[in-house]
C-alpha positions in Angstrom: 33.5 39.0 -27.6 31.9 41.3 -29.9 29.0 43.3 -28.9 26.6 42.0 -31.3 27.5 38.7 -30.0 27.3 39.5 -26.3 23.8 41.0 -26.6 22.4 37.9 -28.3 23.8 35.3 -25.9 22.5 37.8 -23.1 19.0 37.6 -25.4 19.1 33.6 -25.6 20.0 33.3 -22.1 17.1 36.2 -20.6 14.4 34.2 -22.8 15.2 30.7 -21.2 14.3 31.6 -18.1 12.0 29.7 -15.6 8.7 31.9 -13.7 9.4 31.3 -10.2 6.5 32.1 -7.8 7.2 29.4 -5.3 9.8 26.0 -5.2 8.7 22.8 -7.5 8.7 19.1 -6.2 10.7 16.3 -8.1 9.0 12.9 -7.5 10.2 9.2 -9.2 8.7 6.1 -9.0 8.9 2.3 -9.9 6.7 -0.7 -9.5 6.8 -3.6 -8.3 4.7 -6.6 -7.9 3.3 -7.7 -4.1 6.5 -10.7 -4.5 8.6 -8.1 -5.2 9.4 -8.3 -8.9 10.0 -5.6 -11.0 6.9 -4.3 -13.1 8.9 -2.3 -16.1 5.8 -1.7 -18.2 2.5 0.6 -16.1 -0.1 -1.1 -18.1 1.1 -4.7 -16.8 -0.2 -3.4 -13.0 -3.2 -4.7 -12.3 -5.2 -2.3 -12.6 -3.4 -0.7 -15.6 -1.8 2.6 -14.2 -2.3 6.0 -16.1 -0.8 8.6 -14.3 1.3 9.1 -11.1 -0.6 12.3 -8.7 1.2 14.0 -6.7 -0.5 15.0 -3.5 0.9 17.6 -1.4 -1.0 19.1 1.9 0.2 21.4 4.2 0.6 20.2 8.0 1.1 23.5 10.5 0.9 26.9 10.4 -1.9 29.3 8.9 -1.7 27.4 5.5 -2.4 23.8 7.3 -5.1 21.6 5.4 -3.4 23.5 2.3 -3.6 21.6 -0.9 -1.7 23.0 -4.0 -1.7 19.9 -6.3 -5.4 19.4 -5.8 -7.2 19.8 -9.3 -4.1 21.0 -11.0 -2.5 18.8 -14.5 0.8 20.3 -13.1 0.6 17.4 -10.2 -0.5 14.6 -12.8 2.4 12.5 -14.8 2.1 10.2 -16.8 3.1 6.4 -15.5 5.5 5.4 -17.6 7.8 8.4 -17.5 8.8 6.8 -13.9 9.4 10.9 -12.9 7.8 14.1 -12.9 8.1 17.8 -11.2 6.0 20.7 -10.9 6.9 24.3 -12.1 8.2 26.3 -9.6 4.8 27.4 -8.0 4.3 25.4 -4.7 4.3 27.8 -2.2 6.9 27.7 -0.1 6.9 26.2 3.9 7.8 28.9 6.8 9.0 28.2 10.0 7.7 24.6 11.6 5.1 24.1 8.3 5.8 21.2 6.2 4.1 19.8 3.0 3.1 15.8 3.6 3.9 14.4 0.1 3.0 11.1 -1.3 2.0 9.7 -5.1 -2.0 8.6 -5.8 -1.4 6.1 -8.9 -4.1 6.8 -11.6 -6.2 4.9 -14.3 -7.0 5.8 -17.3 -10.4 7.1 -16.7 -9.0 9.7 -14.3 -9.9 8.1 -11.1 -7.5 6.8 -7.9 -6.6 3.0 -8.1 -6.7 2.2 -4.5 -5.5 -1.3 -5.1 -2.5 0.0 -5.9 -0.6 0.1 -2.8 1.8 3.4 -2.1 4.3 4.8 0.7 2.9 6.5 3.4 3.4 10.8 3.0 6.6 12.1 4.0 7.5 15.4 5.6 9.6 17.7 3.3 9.7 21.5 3.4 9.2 23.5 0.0 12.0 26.5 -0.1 11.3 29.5 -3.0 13.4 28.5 -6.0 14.9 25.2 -4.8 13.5 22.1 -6.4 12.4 19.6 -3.3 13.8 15.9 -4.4 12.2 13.0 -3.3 13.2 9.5 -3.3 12.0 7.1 -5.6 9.0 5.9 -4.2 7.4 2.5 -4.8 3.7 1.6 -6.0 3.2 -2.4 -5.5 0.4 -4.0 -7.7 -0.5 -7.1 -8.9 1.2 -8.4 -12.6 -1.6 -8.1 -15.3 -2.7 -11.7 -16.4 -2.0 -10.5 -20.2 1.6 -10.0 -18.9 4.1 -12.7 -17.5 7.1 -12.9 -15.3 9.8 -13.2 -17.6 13.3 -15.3 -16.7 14.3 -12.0 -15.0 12.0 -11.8 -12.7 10.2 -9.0 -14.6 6.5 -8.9 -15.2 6.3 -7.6 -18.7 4.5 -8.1 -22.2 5.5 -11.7 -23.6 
């Protein structure tokens, strides 16, 4: 490889790098209606959902009662994306700490939709530089009257 060459791959490659102050969360979610039925499209829940929130808060440790999504867009993604993760600036868990993670579906006005039923937190450690994986996790809402059960099953737009 020719110098020139080499030195601008190593250029491309230096400038594409991530800022890593911590480890990142990954969460997915789907929705379904309260008899089970798929809800593909986030403004068919009823109440229309905006955003998915992640909520993270230490348990343990000096750091317990820690909240590092609080107040922070980072945490906030949008519904229908069905996935989101932060940047790699959670801190990270030591010894028996633990982050309790669960979802907070959003409306469009920026408040919590509490109708909307989620998972209870799970425990996950949060390791510097490692992206912490979830499962998908489910939010369960009503179908939107504007919406119908199609002859899948699905509640979506007619």
């Amino acid at each position: 490889m020719k110098p020139a060459a080499a030195f601008l791959l190593l250029t491309c490659l230096l400038t594409t790098c991530v800022e890593i102050n911590g480890g990142a969360v990954e969460v997915s979610w789907v929705i379904r209606s309260r008899a089970g039925s798929a809800i593909t499209d986030c403004g068919c829940a009823s109440p229309s959902i905006a955003t998915v929130r992640l909520r993270l808060v230490r348990v343990g440790g000096a750091l317990a009662g820690d909240t590092p999504c609080a107040n922070q867009a980072q945490c906030d993604f949008p519904c229908p994306r069905q996935t989101g993760s932060t940047p790699f600036n959670i801190p990270e868990t030591q010894g028996t700490e633990k982050y309790e993670v669960s979802v907070v579906a959003v409306g469009a006005d920026g408040s919590p939709l509490p109708e909307v039923l989620t998972p209870a937190p799970i425990l996950r450690e949060v390791v510097r530089g490692q992206p912490t994986e979830l499962e998908s996790m489910q939010l369960v809402a009503n179908c939107a009257t504007e919406c119908q059960m199609n002859s899948s099953g699905v509640c979506a737009r007619p």
